[in-house]
N, C-alpha and C positions, 0 to 999 in steps of 0.2 A: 472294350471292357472298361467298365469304372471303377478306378481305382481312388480311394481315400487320399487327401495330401497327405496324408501322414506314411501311408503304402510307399509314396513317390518320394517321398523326403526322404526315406529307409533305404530304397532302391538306389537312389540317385547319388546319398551320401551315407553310405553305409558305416555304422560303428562297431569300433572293436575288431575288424577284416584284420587277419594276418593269423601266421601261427608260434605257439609258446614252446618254447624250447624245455623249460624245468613245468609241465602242468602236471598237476597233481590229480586229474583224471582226463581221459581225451575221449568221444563219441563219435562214433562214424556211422552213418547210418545214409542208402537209398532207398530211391522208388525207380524199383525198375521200369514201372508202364511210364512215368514221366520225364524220366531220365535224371533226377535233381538227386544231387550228393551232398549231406551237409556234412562237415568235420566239426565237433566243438572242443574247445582246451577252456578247461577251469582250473582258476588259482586258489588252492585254499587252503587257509589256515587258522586252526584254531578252531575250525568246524566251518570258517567263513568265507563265503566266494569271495576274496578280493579281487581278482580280474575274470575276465572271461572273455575269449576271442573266438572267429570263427571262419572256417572258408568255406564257399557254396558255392557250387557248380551249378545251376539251372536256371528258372526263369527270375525276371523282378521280385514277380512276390517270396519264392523261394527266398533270395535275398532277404527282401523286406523284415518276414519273419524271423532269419537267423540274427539279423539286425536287432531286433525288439527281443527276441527271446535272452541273446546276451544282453541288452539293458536292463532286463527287468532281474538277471540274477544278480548280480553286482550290488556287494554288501549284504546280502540276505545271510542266513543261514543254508545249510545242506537242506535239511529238512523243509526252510519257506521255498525255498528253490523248486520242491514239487509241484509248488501249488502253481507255476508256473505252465498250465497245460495249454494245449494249441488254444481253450475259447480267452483264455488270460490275452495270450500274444495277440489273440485275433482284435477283442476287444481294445487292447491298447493302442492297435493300431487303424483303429474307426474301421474295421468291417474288411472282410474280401470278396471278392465277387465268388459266388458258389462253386465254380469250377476249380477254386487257386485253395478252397480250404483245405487240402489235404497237405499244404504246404506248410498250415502252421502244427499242423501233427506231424510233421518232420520233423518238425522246429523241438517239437516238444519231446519225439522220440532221440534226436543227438542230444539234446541236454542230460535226460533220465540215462543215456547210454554212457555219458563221462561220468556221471554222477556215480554210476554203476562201478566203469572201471577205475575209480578213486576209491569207492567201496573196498573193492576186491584187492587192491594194492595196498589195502590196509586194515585186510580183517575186521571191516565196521559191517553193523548191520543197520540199514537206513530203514526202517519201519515206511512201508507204503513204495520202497521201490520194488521195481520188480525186475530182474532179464532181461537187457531188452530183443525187442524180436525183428529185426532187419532183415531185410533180404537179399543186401551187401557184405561181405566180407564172414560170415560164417553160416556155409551153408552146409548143412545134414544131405549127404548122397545117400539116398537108402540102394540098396543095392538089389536090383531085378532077380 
């Protein structure tokens, strides 16, 4: 597979890896067919991401993407922070090979999921997020 240097720069020396003891929202979110787990913690205040870290479980690019998606929120607003969707991550990081792009819709569903639960820890209403919908850690059992 061909991967962008910038994919392999992400992969190799990833930024922002660890996790945030006081965040002021956290996202969890997997893909079960793939097996890839992203955690994200964002720091904010004042309406503004000042940090933002994150742990992944799965392949490079999975990486790669949670890599760029934390760089690209840092210092934004809540709100620019949306606009930060998997083609954002994908494009900043010179392309992914068509198999791995479901990775930067990870990327982009942990971020909206912190984003969510900093929402909800503080009665805000963020215009244009929405629920997010995982299919790790809250799962609806309908009952037969």
């Amino acid at each position: 597979m061909d991967y962008s240097e910038k994919v392999m720069d992400h992969f190799m020396n990833p930024r922002n890896v660890g996790e945030m003891e006081d965040a002021s929202g956290v996202g969890l979110v997997g893909n079960v067919k793939c097996g890839d787990i992203m955690k994200v913690y964002l720091k904010i205040e004042d309406n503004v991401i000042l940090d933002a870290k994150f742990k992944t479980f799965g392949c490079g690019a999975a990486v790669a993407t949670s890599s760029m998606a934390t760089e690209l929120v840092k210092g934004k607003t809540v709100e620019e922070a949306l606009d930060v969707t998997n083609k954002a991550v994908m494009e900043a990081l010179d392309g992914l090979p068509p198999v791995k792009v479901h990775c930067s819709c990870l990327a982009e569903e942990a971020l909206h999921s912190a984003l969510w639960d900093y929402a909800q820890k503080n009665n805000l209403e963020i215009a244009g997020l929405e629920e997010p919908k995982s299919d790790i850690g809250h799962h609806d059992h309908e009952e037969e």
